[in-house]
C-alpha positions as CSV (number, residue, x, y, z in Angstrom):
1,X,-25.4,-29.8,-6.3
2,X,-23.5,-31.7,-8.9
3,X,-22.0,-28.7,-10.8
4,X,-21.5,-27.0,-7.4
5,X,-18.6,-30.0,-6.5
6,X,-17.2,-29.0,-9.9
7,X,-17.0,-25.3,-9.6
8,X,-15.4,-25.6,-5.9
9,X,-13.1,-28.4,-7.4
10,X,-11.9,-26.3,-10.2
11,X,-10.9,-23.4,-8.3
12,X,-9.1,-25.3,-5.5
13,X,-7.4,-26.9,-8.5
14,X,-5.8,-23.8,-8.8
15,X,-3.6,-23.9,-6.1
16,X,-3.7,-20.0,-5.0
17,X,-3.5,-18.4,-8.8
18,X,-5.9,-15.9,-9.4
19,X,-9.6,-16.3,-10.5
20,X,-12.3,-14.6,-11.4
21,X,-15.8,-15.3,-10.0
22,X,-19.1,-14.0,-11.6
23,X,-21.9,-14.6,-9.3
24,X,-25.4,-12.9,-8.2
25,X,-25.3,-11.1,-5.0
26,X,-28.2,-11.5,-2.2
27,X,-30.1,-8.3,-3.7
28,X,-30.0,-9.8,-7.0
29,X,-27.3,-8.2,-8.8
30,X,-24.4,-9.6,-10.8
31,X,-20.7,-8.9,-9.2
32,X,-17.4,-9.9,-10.9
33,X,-15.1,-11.1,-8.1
34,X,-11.6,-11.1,-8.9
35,X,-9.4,-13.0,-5.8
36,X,-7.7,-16.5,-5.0
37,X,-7.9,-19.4,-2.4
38,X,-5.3,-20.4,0.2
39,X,-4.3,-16.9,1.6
40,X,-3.1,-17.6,4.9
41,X,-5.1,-16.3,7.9
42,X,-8.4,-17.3,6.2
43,X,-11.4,-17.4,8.7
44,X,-12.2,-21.3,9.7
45,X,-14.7,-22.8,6.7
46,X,-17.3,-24.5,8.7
47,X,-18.7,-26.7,6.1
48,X,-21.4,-28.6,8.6
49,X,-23.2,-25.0,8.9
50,X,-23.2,-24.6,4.8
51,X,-23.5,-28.0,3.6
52,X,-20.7,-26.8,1.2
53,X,-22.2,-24.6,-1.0
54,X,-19.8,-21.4,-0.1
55,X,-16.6,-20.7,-1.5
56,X,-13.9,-18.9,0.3
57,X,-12.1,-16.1,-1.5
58,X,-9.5,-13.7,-0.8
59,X,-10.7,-10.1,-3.3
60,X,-8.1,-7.8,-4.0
61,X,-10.3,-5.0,-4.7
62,X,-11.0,-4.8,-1.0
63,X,-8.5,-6.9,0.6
64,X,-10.8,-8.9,2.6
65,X,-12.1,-12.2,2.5
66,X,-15.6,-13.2,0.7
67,X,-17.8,-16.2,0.9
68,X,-19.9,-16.9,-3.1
69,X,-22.2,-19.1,-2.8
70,X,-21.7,-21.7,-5.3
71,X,-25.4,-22.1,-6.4
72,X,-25.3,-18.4,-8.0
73,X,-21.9,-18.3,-10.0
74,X,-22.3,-18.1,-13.8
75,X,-18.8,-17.6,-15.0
76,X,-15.4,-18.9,-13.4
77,X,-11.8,-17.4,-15.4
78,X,-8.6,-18.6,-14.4
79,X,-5.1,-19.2,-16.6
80,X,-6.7,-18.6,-20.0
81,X,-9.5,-20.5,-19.1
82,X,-13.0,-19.5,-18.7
83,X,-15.9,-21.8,-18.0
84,X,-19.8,-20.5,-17.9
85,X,-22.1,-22.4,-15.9
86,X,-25.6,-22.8,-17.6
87,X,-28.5,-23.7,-14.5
């Protein structure tokens, strides 16, 4: 849960830039998400039915919001930075 706080800590640290998200889908395979936080119009976040573990991103490819679940990301880029999370 620990590196879950981190990973939706660094990308609200962000403050709307651009990041990009590799996480597992539901079927199992990998998906490169490239989007941001803070869009306006963003569906309500209701963290009591989650506990959390879902971030909220807005993907450019198809305009449209996306929940990751935090649990299943493996590599967050943003501003020259990239950080690879080991489970």
């Amino acid at each position: 849960m620990k590196a879950n706080i981190c990973i939706d800590t660094l990308v609200k640290a962000s403050k709307g830039r651009f990041v990009t998200v590799t996480f597992k889908t539901k079927s199992g395979r990998t998906r490169i998400l490239n989007g941001r936080i803070g869009v306006g119009g963003a569906p309500a976040r209701k963290d009591t039915k989650t506990g959390g573990k879902y971030l909220l991103l807005w993907e450019v490819k198809t305009r449209g919001y996306r929940r990751v679940n935090l649990a299943t990301v493996s590599r967050i880029a943003m501003e020259k930075t990239e950080l690879f999370v080991s489970k």
